[in-house]
N, C-alpha and C positions, 0 to 999 in steps of 0.2 A: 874730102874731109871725113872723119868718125864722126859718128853719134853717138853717142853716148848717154844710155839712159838707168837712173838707179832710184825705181818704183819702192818709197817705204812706206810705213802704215800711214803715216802724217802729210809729208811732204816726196814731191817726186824732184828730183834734182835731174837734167839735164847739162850735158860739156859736149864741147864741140873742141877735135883735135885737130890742128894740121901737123900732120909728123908725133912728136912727142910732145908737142907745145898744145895747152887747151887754149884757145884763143876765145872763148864766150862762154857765158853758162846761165843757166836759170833755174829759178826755182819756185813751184808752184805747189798747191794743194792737190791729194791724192785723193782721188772721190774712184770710185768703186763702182758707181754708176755710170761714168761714163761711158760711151760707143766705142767701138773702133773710127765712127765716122765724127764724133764730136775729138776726140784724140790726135787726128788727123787733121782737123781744122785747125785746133790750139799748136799744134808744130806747126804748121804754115806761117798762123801770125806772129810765130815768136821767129823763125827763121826766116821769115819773107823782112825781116828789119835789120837783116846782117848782112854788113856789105860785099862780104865775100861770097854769098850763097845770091841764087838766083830767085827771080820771083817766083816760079813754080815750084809743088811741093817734090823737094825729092832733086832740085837742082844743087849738084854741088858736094853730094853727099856720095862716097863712096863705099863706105859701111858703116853698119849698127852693133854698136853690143846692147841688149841690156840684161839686167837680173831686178827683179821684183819680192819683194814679200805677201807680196796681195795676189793671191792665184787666180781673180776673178781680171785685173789692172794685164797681168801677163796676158790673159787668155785672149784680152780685147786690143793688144800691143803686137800680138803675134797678127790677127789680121792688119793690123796697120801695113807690119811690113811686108803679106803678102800681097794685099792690095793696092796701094801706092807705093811699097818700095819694090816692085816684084824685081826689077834687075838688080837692087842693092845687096851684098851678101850682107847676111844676118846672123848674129850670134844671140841666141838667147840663154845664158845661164841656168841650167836644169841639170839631174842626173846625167852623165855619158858624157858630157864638154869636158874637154880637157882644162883644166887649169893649171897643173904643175907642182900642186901641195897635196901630196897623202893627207887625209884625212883620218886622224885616228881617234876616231870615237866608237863609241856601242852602236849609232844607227848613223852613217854619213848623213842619208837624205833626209832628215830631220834637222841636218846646222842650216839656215839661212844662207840664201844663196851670197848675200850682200856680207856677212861675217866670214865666209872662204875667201869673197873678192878683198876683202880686205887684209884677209891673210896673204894673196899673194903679192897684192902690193908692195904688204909689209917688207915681206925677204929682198924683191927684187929693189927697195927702195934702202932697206936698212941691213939685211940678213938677220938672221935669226942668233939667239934668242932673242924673241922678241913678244911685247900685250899690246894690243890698240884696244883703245879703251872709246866705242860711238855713242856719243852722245845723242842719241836720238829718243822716239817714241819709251823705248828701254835704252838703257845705259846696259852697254857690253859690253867686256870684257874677254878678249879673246888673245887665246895662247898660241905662239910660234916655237916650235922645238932650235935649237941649233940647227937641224940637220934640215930646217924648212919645212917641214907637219905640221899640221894644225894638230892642237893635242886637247882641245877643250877649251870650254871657256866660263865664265859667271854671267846671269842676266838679273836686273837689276831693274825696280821701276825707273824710267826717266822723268826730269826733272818735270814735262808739261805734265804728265800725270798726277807726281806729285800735289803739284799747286792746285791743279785743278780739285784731286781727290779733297784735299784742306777747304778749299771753298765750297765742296759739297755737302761733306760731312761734319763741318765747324759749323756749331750754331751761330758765332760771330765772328764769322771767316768770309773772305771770300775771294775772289779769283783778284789776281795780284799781276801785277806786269816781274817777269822776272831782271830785276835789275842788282847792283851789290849796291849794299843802305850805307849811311853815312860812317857808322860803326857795327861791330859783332854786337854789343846789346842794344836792340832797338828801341828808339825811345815812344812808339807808336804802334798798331798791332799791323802796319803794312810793313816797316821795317822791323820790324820783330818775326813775320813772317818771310822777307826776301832774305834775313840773315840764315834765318835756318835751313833755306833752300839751295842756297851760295856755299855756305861752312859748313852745312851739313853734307854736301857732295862732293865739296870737296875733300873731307874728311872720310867719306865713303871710298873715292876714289884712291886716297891714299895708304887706306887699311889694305884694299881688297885685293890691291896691286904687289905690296910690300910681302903680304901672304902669297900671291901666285910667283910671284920673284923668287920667292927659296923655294917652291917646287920645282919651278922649272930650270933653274940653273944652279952650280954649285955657288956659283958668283953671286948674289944678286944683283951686284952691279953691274955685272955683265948684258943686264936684259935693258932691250929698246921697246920704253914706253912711247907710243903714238899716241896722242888726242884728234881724234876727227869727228865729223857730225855737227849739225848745223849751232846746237847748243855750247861747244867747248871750246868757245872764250869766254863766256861766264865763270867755269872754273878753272881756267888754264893761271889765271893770277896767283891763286890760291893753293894749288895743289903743288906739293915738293917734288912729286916724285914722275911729271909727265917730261918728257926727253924732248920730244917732238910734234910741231902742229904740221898736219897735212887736211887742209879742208877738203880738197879733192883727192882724196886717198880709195874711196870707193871708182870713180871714174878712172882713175889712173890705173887701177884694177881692172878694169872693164877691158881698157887700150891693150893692158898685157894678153886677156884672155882671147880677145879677138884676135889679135896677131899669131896664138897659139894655134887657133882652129880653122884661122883661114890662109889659105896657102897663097902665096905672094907669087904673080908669075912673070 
């Protein structure tokens, strides 16, 4: 089976594939502290309860991808898999991996390694033109050409910042569970606040998308919106203009970029 791991600032999501099917996944807090040997411990206990995997660490598993945001989370991931996975081949997303998407920007290794994997998801899942819009720590927005390039993209605060920034800097505000209120005018300052974080992104979502649509294709319609990241069902109700949910769009990415760099024999 793959491992599959996609390190973000907030939360780390792990998938586990047999073949092309994810058959498990989790999802856990990203701490920055952590060891290579505390890291190793947390995959045992999460894998040692899958009844397909064996009880030792490392049974079961035939390769790893991952890609990280957090360059400190890689650095302690990298020994994971030298030191408990040493016979498992490992793909770690960094400059030189192949992926299969030209990259055309002013500096490649400066886009997120987790906004390319998601660009090749994209093509290989929808083709291009195509925006997946990740809902995560930042709300993303990122551009697939026709021809399968990545060609740029928008970054955005995300929605937990938001809330949080509001209950920080509101002298009668404060941190809110994000849910959708009973209506858009709230009759109270908690649904007065979840409305504006719901309609208000979703309304972001829908500007910022409709504008990258006429750059990037003659059509607008022609372009495949994606929603992915842990946040987008919150605004997948609301917004007119998302085409398609893929919660596992970064992992499925991961599956394509392994299979690219490791050679099948």
């Amino acid at each position: 089976m793959l491992l599959t791991i996609d390190v973000g600032n907030t939360h780390t999501v792990l998938g586990l594939f047999d073949g092309e099917d994810i058959v498990e996944h989790w999802r856990i807090s990203t701490d920055a502290r952590r060891t290579a040997d505390e890291l190793a411990v947390l995959l045992q206990g999460l894998m040692g309860m899958h009844p397909l995997l064996g009880d030792e660490l490392g049974d079961g598993i035939d390769g790893i991808a991952i890609c990280a945001t957090v360059p400190s989370v890689l650095h302690e991931l990298r020994e994971v898999t030298r030191r408990y996975y040493g016979d498992v081949p490992a793909v770690l997303v960094e400059p030189g991996v192949k992926t299969g998407v030209p990259i055309l920007t002013d500096n490649p290794k400066e886009v997120g390694a987790d906004r390319i994997i998601n660009a090749v998801a994209a093509v290989d899942l929808y083709g291009g033109p195509a925006i997946v819009v990740d809902f995560g720590t930042a709300t993303t927005f990122d551009a697939v050409s026709a021809r399968g390039e990545y060609v740029g993209g928008v970054i955005a605060p995300g929605i937990e910042i938001s809330v949080e920034a509001l209950g920080v800097r509101g002298a009668q505000l404060r941190k809110i569970e994000v849910a959708r209120p009973r209506s858009v005018i709230g009759k109270n300052t908690v649904e007065a606040m979840q409305s504006g974080i719901i309609y208000g992104f979703a309304g972001q979502v829908d500007g910022v998308v409709n504008r990258m649509a006429r750059e990037l294709a003659d059509d607008p319609d022609d372009v495949t919106v994606i929603a992915t990241g842990g946040l987008a069902p919150m605004v997948l109700g609301e917004s007119s203009v998302i085409d398609e949910h893929e919660p596992w769009l970064t992992l499925i990415g991961l599956r394509l970029v392994y299979e690219r760099n490791v050679s099948r024999t």
